[in-house]
PAZAPA-4460 file (N, C-alpha, C; in steps of 0.05 Angstrom, whole numbers, plus 32768, in hexadecimal, padded with zeros to 4 digits):
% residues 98
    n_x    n_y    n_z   ca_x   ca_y   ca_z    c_x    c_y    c_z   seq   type   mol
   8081   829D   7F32   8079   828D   7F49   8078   826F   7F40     1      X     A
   8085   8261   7F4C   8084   8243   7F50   8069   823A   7F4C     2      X     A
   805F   8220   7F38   803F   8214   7F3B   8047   81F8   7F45     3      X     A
   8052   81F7   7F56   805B   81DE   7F60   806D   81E7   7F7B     4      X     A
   8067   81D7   7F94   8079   81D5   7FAD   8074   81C3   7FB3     5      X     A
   8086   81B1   7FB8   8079   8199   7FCC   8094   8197   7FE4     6      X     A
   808D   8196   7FFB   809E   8191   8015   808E   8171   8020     7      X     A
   80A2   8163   800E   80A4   8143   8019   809F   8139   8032     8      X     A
   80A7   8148   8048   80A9   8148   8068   808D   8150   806E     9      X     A
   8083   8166   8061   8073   8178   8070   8055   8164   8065    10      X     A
   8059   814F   8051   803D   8141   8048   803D   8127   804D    11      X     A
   805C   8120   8059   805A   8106   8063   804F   810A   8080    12      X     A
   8052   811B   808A   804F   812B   80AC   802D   8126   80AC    13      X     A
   8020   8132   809D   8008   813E   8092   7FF5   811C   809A    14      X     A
   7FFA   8105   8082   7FF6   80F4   8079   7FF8   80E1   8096    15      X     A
   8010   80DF   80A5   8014   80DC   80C2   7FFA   80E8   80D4    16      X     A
   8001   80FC   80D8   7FEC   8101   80ED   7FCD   80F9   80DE    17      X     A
   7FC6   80FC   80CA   7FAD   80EA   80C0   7FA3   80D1   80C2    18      X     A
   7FB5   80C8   80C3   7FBF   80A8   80CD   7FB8   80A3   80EE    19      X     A
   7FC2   80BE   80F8   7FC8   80B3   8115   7FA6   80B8   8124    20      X     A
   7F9F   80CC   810E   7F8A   80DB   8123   7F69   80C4   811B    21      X     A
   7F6D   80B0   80FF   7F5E   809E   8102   7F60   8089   8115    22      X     A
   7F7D   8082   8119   7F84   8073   812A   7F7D   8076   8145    23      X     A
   7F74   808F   8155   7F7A   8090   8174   7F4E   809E   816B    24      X     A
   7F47   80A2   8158   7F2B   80AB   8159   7F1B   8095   8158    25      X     A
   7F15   807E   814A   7F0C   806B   8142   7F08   8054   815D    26      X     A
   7F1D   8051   8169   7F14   804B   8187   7F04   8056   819D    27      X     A
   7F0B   8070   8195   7EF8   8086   81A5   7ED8   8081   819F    28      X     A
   7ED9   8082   8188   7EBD   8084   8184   7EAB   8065   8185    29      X     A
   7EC1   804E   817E   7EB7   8035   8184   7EAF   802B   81A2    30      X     A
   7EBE   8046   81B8   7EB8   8047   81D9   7E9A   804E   81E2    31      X     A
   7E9C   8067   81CF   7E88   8072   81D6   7E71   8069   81C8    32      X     A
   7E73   8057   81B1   7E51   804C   81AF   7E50   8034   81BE    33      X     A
   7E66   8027   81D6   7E5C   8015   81E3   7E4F   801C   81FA    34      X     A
   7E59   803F   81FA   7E50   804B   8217   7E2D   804F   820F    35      X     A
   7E29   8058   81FC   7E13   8063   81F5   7DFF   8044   81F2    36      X     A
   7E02   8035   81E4   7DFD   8020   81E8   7DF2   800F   8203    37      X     A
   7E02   800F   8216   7E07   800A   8231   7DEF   801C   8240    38      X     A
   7DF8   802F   8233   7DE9   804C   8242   7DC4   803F   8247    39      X     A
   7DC2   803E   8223   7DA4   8033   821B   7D90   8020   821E    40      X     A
   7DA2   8010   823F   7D9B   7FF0   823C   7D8E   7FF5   8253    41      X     A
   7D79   7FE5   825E   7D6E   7FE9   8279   7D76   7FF2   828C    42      X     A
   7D8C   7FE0   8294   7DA0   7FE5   82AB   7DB8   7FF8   82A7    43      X     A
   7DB5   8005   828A   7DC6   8016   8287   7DCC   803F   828C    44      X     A
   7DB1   8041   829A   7DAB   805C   829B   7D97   8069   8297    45      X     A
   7D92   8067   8271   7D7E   8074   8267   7D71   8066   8259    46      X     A
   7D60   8056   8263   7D4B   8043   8260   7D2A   804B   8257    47      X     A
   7D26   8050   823C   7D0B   8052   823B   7D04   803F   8226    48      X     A
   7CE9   8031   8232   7CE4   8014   821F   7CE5   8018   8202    49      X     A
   7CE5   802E   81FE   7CDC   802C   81E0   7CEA   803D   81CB    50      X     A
   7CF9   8050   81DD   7D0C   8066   81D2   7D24   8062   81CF    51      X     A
   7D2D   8053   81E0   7D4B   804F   81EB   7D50   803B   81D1    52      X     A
   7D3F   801F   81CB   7D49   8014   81A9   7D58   8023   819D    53      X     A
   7D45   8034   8195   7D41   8048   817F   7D55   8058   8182    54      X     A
   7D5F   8065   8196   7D75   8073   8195   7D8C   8061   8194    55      X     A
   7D90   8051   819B   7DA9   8035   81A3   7DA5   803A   8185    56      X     A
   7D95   802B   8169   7D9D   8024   8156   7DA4   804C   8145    57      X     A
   7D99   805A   8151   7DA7   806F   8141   7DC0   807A   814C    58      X     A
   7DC7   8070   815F   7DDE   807A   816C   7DF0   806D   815C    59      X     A
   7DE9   804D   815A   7DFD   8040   814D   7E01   803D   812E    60      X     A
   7DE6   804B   8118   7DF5   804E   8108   7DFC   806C   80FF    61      X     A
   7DFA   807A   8114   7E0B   80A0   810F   7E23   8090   8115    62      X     A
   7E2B   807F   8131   7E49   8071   812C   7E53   806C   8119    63      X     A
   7E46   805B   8109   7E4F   8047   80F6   7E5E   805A   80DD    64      X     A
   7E4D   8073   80DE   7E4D   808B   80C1   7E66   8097   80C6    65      X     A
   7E66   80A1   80E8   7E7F   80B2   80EC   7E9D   80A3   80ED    66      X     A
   7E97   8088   80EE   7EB5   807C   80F1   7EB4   8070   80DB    67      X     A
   7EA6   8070   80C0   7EAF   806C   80AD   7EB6   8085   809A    68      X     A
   7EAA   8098   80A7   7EB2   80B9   809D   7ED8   80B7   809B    69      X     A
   7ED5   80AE   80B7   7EF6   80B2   80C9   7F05   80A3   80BE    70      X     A
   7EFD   808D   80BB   7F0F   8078   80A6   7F16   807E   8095    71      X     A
   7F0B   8090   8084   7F14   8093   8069   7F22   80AD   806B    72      X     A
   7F2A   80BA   8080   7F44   80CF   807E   7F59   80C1   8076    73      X     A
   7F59   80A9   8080   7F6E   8095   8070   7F76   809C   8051    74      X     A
   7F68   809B   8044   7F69   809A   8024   7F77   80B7   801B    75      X     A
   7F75   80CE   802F   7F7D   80E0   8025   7F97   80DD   8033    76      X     A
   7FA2   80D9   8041   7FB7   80D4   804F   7FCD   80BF   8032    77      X     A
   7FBA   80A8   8029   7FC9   8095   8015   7FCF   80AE   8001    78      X     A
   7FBD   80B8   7FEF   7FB7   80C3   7FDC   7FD3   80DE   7FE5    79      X     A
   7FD8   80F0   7FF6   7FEC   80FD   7FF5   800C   80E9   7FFF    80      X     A
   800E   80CF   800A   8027   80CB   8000   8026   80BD   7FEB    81      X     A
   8013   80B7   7FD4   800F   80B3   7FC0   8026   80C2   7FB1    82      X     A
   8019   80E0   7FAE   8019   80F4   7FA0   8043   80F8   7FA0    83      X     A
   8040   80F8   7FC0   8061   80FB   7FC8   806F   80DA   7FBB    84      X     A
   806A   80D0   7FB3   8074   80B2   7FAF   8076   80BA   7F8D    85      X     A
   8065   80BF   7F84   8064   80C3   7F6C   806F   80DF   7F62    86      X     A
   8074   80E7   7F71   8089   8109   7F69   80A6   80FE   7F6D    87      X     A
   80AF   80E9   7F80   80C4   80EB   7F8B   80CF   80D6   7F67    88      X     A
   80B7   80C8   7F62   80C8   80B9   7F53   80CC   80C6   7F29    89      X     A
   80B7   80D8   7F30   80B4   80E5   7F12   80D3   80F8   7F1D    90      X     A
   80D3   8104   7F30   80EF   8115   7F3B   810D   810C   7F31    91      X     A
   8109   80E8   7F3D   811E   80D8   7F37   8127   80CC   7F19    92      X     A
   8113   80CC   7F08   810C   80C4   7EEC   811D   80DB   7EE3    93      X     A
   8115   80F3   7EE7   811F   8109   7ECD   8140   810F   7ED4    94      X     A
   813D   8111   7EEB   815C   8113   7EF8   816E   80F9   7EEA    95      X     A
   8165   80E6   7EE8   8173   80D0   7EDF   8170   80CB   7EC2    96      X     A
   8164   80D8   7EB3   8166   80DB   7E96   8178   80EF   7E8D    97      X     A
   8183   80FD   7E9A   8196   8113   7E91   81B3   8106   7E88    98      X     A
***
């Protein structure tokens, strides 16, 4: 059995949609702590003098945690066409020492 497969396509694909799904999430969630936000303000709904702070500043930093959670799918996304960048060229090295 093979201790090595790599499908080039199938980890640049991978690395892509990782990419994409910080891209279209990170707005999302920067919506929704303006909603929440908004929500917490006098005239915004759910108004209690003394609670509503308090939740506004925890709302906003559980935001702050989860979209920097999200951000960093990035890194694994670099880190596998890393891996493919660096196979393709150890690939090309030995082939070309022959």
């Amino acid at each position: 059995m093979a201790n090595i497969n790599v499908d080039y396509e199938q980890v640049n694909s991978v690395a892509s949609l990782l990419n994409s799904a910080v891209t279209q999430t990170v707005p999302k969630l920067n919506g929704l702590k303006n909603e929440v936000t908004t929500l917490l303000t006098s005239d915004g709904g759910l108004w209690l003098q003394q609670s509503s702070p308090v939740l506004s500043r925890q709302y906003t930093d559980f935001n702050t945690s989860v979209t920097g959670a999200v951000n960093n799918i990035t890194s694994f996304a670099s880190q596998f066409n890393a891996i493919v960048t660096q196979l393709q060229t150890m690939d090309a090295a030995i082939a070309g020492s022959k």
